[in-house]
Kinemage of the C-alpha trace (Angstrom):
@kinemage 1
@onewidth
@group {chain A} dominant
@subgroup {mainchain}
@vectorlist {calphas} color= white
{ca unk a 1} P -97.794 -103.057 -27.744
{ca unk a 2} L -94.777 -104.653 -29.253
{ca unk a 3} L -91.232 -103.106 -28.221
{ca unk a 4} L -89.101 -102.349 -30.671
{ca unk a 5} L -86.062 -101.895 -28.981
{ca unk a 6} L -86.711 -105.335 -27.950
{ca unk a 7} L -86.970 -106.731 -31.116
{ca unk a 8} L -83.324 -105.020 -32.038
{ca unk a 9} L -81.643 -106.542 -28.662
{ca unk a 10} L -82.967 -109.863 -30.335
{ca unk a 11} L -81.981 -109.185 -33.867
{ca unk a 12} L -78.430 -107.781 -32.521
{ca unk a 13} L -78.686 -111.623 -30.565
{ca unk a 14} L -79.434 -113.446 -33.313
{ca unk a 15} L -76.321 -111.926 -35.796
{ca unk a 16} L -74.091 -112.166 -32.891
{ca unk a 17} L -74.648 -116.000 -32.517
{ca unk a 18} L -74.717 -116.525 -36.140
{ca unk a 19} L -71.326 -114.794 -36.155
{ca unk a 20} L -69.490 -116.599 -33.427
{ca unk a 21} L -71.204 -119.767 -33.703
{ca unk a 22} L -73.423 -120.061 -37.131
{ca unk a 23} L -71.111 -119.772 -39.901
{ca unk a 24} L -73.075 -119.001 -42.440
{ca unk a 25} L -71.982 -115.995 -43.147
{ca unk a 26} L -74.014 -113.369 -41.277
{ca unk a 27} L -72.886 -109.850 -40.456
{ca unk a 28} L -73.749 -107.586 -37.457
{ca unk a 29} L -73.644 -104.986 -40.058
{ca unk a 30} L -77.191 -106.376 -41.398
{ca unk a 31} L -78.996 -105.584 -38.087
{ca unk a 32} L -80.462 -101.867 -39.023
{ca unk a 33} L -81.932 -102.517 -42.350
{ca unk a 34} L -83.134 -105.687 -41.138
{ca unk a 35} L -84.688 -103.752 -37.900
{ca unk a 36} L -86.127 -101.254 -40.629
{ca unk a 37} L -87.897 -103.920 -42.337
{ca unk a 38} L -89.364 -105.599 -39.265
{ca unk a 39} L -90.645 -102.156 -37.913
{ca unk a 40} L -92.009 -101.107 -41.182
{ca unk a 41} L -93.184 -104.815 -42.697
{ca unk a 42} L -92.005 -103.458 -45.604
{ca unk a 43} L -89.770 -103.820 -48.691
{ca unk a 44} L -86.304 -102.374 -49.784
{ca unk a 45} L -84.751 -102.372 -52.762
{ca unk a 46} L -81.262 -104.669 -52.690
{ca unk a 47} L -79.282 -101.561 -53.289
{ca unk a 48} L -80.885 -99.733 -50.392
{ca unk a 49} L -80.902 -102.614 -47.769
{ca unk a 50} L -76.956 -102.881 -48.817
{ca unk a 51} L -76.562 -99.396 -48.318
{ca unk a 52} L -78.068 -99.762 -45.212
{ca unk a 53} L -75.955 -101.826 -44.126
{ca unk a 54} L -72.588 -99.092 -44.520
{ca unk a 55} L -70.390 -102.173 -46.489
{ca unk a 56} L -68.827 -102.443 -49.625
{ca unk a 57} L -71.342 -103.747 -52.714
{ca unk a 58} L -68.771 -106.933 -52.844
{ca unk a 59} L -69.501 -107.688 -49.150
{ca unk a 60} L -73.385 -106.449 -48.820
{ca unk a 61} L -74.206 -108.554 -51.928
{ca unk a 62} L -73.372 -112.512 -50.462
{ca unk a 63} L -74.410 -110.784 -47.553
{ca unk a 64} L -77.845 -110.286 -48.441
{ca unk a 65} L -77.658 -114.033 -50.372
{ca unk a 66} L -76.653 -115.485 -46.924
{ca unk a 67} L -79.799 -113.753 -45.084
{ca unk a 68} L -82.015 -115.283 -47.637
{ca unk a 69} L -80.225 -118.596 -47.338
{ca unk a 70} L -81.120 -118.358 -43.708
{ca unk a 71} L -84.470 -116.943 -44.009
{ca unk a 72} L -84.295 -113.130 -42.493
{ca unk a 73} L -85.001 -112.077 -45.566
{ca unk a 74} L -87.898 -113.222 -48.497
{ca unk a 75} L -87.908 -111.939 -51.751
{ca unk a 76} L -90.315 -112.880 -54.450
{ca unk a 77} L -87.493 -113.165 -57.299
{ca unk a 78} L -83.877 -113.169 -57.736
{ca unk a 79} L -83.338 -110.037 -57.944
{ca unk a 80} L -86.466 -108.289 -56.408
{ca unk a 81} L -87.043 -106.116 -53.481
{ca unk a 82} L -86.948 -107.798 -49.899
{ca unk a 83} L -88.530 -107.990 -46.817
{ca unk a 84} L -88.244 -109.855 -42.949
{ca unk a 85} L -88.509 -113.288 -42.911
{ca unk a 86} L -88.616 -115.486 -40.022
{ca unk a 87} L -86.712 -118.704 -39.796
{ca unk a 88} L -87.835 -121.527 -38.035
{ca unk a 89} L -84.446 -121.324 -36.391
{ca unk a 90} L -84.627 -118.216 -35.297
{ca unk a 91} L -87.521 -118.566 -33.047
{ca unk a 92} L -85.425 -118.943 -30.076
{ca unk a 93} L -84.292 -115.359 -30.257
{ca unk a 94} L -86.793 -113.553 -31.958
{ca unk a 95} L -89.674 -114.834 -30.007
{ca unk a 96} L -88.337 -116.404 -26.932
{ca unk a 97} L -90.494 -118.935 -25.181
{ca unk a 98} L -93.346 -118.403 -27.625
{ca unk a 99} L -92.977 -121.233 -29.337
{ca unk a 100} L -92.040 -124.192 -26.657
{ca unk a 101} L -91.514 -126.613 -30.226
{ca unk a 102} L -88.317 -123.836 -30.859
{ca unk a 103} L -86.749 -124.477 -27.555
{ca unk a 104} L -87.139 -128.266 -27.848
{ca unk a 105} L -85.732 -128.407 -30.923
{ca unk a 106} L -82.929 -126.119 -29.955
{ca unk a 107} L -82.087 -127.738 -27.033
{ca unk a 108} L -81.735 -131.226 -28.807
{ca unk a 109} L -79.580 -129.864 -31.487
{ca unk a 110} L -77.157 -128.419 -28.637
């Protein structure tokens, strides 16, 4: 069985390094809803997955454009529900050493 508190530590991992290091304008504040939708391989509503997050609707909205820039989040239309993605560039911390092309690549990019 998967752990979820495992996939959180990764998640919290990910945001962190986008943070410091990314740029591209991902929040630690996204990690809960985006936990929720993992765990549930579900959909929220915008509203609610910026509600989740406890900011401001001027600071949840570009958040939630960034995350779909970056590919934690897929949404069918522009303004339709969303739900987890997985970017190829988050491989590396989501599923460490699952992928051995992930690691390659991130290692040459370093």
């Amino acid at each position: 069985m998967f752990n979820l508190q495992a996939m959180e530590d990764r998640l919290s991992a990910l945001l962190a390094h986008e943070t410091h290091v990314g740029r591209r304008g991902l929040r630690l504040e996204a990690l809960r809803p985006l936990h929720c939708l993992f765990a549930t391989q579900g959909e929220l509503l915008r509203r609610d997955f910026a509600n989740m997050t406890g900011l401001g609707e001027r600071t949840a909205t570009p958040l939630i454009g960034n995350l779909l820039a970056a590919g934690l989040l897929r949404s069918d239309t522009s303004r339709g529900p969303v739900r987890f993605g997985i970017p190829m560039d988050g491989l590396l911390f989501l599923f460490p050493s699952l992928w051995p092309e992930a690691e390659a690549d991130a290692a040459a990019s370093a």
